[in-house]
RODOFI-734871 format. One record per residue (C-alpha): residue in three letters; x, y, z; residue number from 1. Coordinates in steps of 0.25 Angstrom, whole numbers. Layout:
# RODOFI-734871
R|residuo|X|Y|Z|num
R|ALA|X|Y|Z|NUM
...
//
This chain:
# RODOFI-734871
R|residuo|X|Y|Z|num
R|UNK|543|587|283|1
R|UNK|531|587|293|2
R|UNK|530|600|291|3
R|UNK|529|602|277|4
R|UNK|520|591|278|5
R|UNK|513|597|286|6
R|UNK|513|609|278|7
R|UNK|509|603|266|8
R|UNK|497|599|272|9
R|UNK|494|612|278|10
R|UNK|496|616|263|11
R|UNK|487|607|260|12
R|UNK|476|610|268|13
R|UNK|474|624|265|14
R|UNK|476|621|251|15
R|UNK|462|613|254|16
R|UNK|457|623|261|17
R|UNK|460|635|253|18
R|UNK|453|626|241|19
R|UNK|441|623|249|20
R|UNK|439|636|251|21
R|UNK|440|640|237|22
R|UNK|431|629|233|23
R|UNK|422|634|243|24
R|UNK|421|648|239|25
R|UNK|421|644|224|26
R|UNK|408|637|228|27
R|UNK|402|647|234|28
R|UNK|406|658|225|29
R|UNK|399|649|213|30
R|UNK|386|655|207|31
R|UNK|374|649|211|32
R|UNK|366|639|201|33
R|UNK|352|647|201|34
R|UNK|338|641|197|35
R|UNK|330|653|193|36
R|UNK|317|658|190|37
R|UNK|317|671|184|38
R|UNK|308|680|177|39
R|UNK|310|696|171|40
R|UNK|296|700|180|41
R|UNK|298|699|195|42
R|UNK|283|707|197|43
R|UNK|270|709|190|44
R|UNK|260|720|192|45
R|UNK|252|727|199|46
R|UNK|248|729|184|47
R|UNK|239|716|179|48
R|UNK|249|705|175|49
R|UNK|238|695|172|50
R|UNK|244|689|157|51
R|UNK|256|695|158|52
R|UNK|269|684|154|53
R|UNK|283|685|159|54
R|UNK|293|675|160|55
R|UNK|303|665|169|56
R|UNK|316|658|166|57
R|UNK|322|648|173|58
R|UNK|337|651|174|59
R|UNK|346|643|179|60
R|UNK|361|650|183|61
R|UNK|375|648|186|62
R|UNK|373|634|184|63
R|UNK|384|623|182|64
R|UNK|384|609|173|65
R|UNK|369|610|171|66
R|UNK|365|597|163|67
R|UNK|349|598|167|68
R|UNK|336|604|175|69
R|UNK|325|599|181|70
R|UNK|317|613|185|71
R|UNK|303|614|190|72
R|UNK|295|629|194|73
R|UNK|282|632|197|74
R|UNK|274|646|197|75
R|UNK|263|653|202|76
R|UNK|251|649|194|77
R|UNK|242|660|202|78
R|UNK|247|671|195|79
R|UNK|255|666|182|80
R|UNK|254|655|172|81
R|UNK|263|647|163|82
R|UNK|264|653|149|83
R|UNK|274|644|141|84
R|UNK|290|642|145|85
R|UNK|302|637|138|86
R|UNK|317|630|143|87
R|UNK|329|635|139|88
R|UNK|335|621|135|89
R|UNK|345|619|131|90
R|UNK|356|629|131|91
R|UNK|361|635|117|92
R|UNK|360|643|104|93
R|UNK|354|633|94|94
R|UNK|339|630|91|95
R|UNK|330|626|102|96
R|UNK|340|630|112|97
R|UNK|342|642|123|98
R|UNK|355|651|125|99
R|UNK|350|653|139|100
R|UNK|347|641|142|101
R|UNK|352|629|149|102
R|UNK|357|614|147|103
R|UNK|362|612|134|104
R|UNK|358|601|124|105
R|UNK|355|592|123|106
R|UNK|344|590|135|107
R|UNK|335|580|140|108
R|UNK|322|589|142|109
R|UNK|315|582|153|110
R|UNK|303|593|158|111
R|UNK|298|604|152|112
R|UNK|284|603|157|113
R|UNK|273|614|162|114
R|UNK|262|611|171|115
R|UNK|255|622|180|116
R|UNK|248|613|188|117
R|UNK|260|609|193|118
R|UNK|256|594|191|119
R|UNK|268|589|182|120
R|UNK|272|574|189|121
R|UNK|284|574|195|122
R|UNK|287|588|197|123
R|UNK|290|596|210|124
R|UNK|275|604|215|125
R|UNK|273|616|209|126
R|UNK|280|614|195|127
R|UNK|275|619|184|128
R|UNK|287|619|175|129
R|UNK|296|609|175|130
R|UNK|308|608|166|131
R|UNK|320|596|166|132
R|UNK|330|595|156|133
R|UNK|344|590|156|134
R|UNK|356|588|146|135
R|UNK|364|579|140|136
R|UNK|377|574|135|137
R|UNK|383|580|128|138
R|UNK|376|596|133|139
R|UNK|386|603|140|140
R|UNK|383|607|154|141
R|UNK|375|621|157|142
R|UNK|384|630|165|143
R|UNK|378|644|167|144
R|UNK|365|650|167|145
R|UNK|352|647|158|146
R|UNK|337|648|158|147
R|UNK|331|634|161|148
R|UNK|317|639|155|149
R|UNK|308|652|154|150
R|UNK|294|652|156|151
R|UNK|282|661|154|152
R|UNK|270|664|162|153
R|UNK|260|672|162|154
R|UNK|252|682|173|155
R|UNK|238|675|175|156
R|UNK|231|681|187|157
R|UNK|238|695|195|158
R|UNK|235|697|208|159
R|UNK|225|707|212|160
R|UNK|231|717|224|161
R|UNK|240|710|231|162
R|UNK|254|706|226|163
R|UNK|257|690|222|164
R|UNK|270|679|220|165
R|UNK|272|673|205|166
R|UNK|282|662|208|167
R|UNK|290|653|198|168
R|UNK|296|645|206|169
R|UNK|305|633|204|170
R|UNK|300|619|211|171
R|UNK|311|611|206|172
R|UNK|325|612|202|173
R|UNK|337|603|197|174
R|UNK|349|606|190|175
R|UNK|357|595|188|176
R|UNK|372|595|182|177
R|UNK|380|585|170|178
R|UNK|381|575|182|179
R|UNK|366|577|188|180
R|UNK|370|583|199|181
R|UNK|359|594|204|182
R|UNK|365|608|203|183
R|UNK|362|616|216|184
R|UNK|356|627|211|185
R|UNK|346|639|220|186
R|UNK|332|642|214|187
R|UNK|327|656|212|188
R|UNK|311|656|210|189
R|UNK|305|667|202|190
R|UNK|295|676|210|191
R|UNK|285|686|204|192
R|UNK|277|697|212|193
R|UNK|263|699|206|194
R|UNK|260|712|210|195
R|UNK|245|712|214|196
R|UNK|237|721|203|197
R|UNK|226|731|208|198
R|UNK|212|724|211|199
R|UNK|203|728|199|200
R|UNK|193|739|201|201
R|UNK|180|734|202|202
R|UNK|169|734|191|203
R|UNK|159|745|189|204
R|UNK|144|742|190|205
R|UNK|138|750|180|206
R|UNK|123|753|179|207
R|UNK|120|760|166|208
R|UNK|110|773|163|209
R|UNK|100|776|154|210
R|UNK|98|789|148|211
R|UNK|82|789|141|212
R|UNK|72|802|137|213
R|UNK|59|797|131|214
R|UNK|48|792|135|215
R|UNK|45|786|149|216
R|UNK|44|775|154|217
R|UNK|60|771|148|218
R|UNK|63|755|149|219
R|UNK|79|754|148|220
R|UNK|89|743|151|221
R|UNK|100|747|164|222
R|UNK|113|739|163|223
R|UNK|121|737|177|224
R|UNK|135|733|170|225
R|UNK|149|730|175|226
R|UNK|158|736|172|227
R|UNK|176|734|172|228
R|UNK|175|720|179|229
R|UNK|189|714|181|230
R|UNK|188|699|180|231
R|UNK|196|699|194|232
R|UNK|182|701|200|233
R|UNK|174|690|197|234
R|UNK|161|694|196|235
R|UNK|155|683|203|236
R|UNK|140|690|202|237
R|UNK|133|703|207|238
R|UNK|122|707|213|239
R|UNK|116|721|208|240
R|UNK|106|728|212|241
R|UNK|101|742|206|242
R|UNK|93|752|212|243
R|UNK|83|762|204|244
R|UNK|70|771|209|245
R|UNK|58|761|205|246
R|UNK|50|775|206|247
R|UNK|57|778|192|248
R|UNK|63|765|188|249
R|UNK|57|751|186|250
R|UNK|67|739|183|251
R|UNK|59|730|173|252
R|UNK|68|720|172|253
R|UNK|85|715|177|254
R|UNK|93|705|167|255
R|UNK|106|699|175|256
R|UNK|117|700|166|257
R|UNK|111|702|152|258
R|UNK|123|699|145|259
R|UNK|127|686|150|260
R|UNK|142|693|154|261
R|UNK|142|688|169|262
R|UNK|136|673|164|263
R|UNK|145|674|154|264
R|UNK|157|670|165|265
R|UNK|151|660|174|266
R|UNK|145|646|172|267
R|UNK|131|653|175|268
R|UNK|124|664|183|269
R|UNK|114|664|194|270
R|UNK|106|678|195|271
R|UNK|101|680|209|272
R|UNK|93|691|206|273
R|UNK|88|697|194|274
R|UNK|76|705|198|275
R|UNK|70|721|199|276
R|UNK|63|729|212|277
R|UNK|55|741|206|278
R|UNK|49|744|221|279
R|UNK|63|745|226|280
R|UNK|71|748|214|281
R|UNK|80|736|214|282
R|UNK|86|729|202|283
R|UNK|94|717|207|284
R|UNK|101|707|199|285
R|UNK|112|697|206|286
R|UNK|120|687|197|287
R|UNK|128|676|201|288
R|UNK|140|669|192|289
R|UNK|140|653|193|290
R|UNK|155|648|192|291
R|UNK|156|636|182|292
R|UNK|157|622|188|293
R|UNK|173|622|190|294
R|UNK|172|634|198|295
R|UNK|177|644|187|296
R|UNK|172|656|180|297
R|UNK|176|668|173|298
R|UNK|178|680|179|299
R|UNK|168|689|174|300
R|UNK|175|704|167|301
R|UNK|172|715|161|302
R|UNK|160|725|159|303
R|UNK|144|718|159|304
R|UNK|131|723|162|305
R|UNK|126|714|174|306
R|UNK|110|716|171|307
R|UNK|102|725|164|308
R|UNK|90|731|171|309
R|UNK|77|737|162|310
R|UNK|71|749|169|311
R|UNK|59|757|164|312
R|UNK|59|772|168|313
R|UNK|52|784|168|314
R|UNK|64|792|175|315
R|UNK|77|796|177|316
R|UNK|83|786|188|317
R|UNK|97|780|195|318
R|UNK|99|765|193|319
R|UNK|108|763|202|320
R|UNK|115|749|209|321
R|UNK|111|747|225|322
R|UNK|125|749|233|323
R|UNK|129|734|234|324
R|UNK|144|730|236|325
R|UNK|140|715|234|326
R|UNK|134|718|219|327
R|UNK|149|711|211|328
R|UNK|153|698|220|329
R|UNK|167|692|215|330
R|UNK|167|675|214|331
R|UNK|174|672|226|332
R|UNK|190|672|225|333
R|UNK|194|666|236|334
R|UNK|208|666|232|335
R|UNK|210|682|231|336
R|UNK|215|687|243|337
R|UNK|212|701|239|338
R|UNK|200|711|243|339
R|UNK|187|711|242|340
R|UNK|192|694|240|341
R|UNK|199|693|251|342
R|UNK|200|677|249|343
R|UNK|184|676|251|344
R|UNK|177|663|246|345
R|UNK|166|671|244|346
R|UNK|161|682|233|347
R|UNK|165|695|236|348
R|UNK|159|710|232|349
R|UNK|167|717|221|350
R|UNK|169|730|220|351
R|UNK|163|740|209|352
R|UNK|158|753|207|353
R|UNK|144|759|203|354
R|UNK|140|767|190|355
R|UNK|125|768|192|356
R|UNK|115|771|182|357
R|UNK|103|781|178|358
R|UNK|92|781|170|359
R|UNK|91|796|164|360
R|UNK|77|792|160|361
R|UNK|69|806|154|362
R|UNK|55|803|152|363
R|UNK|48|810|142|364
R|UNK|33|810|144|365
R|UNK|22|818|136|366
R|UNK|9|822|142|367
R|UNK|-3|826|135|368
R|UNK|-12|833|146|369
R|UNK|-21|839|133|370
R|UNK|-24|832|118|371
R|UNK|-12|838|109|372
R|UNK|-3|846|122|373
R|UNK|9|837|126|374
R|UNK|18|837|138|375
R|UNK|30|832|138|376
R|UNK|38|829|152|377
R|UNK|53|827|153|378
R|UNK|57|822|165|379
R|UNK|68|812|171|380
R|UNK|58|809|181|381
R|UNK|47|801|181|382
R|UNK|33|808|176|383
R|UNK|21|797|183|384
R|UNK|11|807|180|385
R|UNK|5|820|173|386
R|UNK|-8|828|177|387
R|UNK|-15|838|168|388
R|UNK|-27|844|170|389
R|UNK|-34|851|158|390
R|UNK|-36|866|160|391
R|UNK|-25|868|171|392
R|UNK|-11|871|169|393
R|UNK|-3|862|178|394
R|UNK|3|849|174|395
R|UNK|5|839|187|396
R|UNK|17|828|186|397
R|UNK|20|816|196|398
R|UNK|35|815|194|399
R|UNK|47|805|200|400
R|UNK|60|806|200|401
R|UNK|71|799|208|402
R|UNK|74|801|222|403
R|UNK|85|811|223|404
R|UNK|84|814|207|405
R|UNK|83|828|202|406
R|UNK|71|825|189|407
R|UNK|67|835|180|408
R|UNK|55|837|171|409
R|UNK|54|845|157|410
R|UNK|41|847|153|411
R|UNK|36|853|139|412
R|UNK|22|859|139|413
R|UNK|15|864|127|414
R|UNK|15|880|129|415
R|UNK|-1|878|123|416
R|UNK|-4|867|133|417
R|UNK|1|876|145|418
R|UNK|9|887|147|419
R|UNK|12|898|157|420
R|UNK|11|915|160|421
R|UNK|17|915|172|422
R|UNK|26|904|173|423
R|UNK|28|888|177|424
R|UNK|26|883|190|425
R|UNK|31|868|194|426
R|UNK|26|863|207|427
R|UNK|34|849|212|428
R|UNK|28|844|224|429
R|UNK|22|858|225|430
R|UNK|35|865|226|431
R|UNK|37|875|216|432
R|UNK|49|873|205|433
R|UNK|56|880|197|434
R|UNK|55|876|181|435
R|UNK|63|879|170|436
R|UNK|53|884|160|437
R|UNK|57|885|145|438
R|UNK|48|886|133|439
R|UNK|47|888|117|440
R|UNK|36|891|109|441
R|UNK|28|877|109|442
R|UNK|32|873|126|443
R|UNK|35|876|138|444
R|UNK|47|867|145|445
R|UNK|45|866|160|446
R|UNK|58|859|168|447
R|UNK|59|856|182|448
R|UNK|66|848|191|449
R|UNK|61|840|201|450
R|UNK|66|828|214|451
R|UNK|67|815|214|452
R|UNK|54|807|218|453
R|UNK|40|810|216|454
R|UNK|34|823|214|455
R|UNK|21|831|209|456
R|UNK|26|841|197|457
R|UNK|15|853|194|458
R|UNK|16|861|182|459
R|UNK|8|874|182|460
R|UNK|7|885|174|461
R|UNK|-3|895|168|462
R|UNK|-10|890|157|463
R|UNK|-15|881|150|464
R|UNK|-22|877|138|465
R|UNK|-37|876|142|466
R|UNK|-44|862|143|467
R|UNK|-47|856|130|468
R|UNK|-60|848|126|469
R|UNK|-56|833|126|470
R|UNK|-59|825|114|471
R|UNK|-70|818|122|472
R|UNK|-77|831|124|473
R|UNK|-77|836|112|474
R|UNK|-84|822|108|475
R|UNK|-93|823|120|476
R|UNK|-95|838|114|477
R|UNK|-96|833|98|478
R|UNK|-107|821|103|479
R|UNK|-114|834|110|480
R|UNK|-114|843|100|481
R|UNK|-119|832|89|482
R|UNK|-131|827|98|483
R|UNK|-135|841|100|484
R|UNK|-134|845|86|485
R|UNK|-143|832|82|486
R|UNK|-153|835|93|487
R|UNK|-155|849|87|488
R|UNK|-161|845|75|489
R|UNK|-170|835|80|490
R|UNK|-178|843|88|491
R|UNK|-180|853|78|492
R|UNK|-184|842|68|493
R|UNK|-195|839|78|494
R|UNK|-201|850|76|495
//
């Protein structure tokens, strides 16, 4: 008897035992209640993501006697910004309900609020999204998986270089049963690499040319402009200065930012310098943008001219910008971690590249060494001064061209002013030239070139046409003539 007792118990025991385990290994084989965040796009870029949308669900899986929620997440606000969501609640086919959704109807909505600040009362730090709801009798219990609620954001700023995190993560979560129990369940956040997009080139500074043949001295207008500047920059101000020869050009006047662009993003502009050096060749203009009393502006974008400069010229000559790598400062971004930024609290030097600019000025001058004989020069240098004298056949010119420049002058001579038996000769400095003579029935076309800077020109040649009796002679003469005639007569009257 004892021992079938004792046998029973034995029984017994392992009985236990063998359902404990089962139990035990039901439960651990059991799927795990998930709360997810989950989205189609786990990485943007390198191209610019800036605007681009996409969208999160909140699904809940493998869950048991649901009856209600109380979720909260928060998200990146760097890099993305709320859009517009919407709940899957509750469950069904019929109007205003979700076939993947969860909790059937009817519900008691308790939440479904937004706020990104963050600042909604009661709710865990860092929600920006907070969404309670629970059924009622007589809903039936959710068993499965659904999508809590979907939510749509949209790309507000990318990250320049280096690689970033978007997060959408969940702050807070309960899921409670029919009785009110919590539901364990494990939280899988939503993570987003941000691929870093290439820094934007820097903007071109752009000094424009002129292209001019008439007579000299030419005033014109010279436009330093910028040119494909990304708003990433920032144009905080420059500071430009542009160099030309005074010997040829002479700046007249400087107007900082003509057309009101680079005002046209701050509060106001302060300008530093707006000024002109004919004896050194300087024309320097300095700006400065003035943030509005918050702290903000806008960052300035796009293609401007910066000043227009007047010139007057009687050449050909560069107009070109001084080396300067401070000319385009950045407002100050402490925040950006990449080069030339570098987490500086101060402006910083923005890169760009230089188109300078020429005035292709060709003066046009005609010279009348004798009443009714003209002489026309053609010359992208500069002609200060022109010597005849009557009755000897050579023309003497003062001429200036830029340093390191190769000039030319053309010049048309009247074949019945002066012309040549045995050839042209051109003297510069009193070095002889060669000149590229060409002629037709009423001229005679004399080119040469000749260096930058200041140089004596001689033009000789064989003939010319005799000196002529000026006007003022042959009035001196006619006066003459007329008192001698009148005294004629009366001494023979006398008589």
């Amino acid at each position: 008897m004892k021992r079938k007792i004792a046998a029973t118990i034995v029984f017994l025991l392992l009985t236990v035992a063998i359902l404990t385990t089962n139990i035990k290994i039901l439960r651990a084989q059991a799927p795990t209640t998930k709360l997810k965040i989950v989205s189609d796009v786990s990485e943007l870029g390198p191209a610019n993501a800036t605007g681009q949308t996409f969208t999160v669900r909140c699904i809940i899986e493998n869950v048991s006697l649901l009856y209600g929620i109380d979720i909260q997440v928060g998200w990146t606000t760097e890099f993305i910004e709320y859009v517009s969501h919407q709940k899957h609640i509750p469950k069904g086919t019929g109007a205003g309900q979700w076939p993947d959704g969860v909790l059937y109807s009817p519900t008691i909505p308790v939440k479904d609020d937004v706020d990104e600040s963050a600042s909604m009362p009661g709710a865990e730090p860092g929600t920006m999204y907070w969404l309670a709801e629970a059924s009622m009798a007589p809903a039936p219990k959710f068993n499965g998986t659904g999508v809590a609620f979907e939510m749509t954001f949209r790309v507000k700023k990318h990250p320049i270089i280096y690689d970033s995190d978007i997060y959408v993560n969940v702050t807070s979560s309960t899921l409670a049963d029919f009785y009110g129990n919590p539901i364990e369940h494990e939280i899988v956040n939503l993570h987003i690499i941000l691929h870093g997009i290439p820094q934007p080139p820097g903007p071109t500074l752009e000094i424009s040319s002129v292209n001019y043949k008439g007579p000299v001295p030419y005033t014109f207008d010279i436009n330093v402009s910028i040119r494909n500047l990304d708003p990433y920059w920032d144009l905080g101000g420059f500071d430009i200065k542009i160099k030309y020869d005074p010997k040829i050009l002479k700046a007249t006047k400087v107007i900082a930012d003509p057309d009101g662009w680079f005002a046209s993003f701050w509060d106001e502009i302060m300008i530093i310098k707006n000024e002109t050096d004919n004896i050194n060749g300087v024309a320097w203009v300095a700006v400065l943008g003035k943030p509005y009393e918050n702290g903000t502006h806008t960052e300035p974008y796009g293609d401007a001219t910066l000043c227009t400069i007047t010139f007057e010229a009687n050449a050909s000559a560069p107009i070109e910008k001084l080396t300067d790598p401070f000319s385009l400062a950045a407002f100050p971004h402490p925040e950006r971690s990449e080069p030339p930024f570098n987490n500086s609290d101060s402006s910083v030097p923005i890169p760009f590249t230089v188109v300078n600019g020429f005035a292709n000025i060709i003066g046009m001058i005609e010279y009348e060494p004798l009443p009714g004989y003209i002489v026309t020069i053609e010359s992208n240098s500069s002609i200060s001064s022109i010597e005849f004298t009557p009755g000897v056949p050579l023309l003497l010119l003062s001429v200036t061209g830029v340093e390191g420049n190769v000039g030319y002058c053309n010049i048309t001579i009247p074949k019945d002013f002066m012309w040549s038996i045995d050839g042209w000769i051109i003297l510069i400095d009193g070095q002889k030239v060669t000149p590229i003579i060409t002629e037709n029935g009423q001229n005679t076309y004399v080119y040469f070139e000749i260096p930058g800077g200041l140089h004596s020109v001689a033009i000789i040649t064989s003939n010319v046409i005799p000196e002529l009796i000026t006007p003022l002679q042959w009035l001196l003469i006619t006066l003459t003539t007329l008192v001698i005639t009148t005294a004629i007569p009366i001494k023979k009257h006398s008589k």
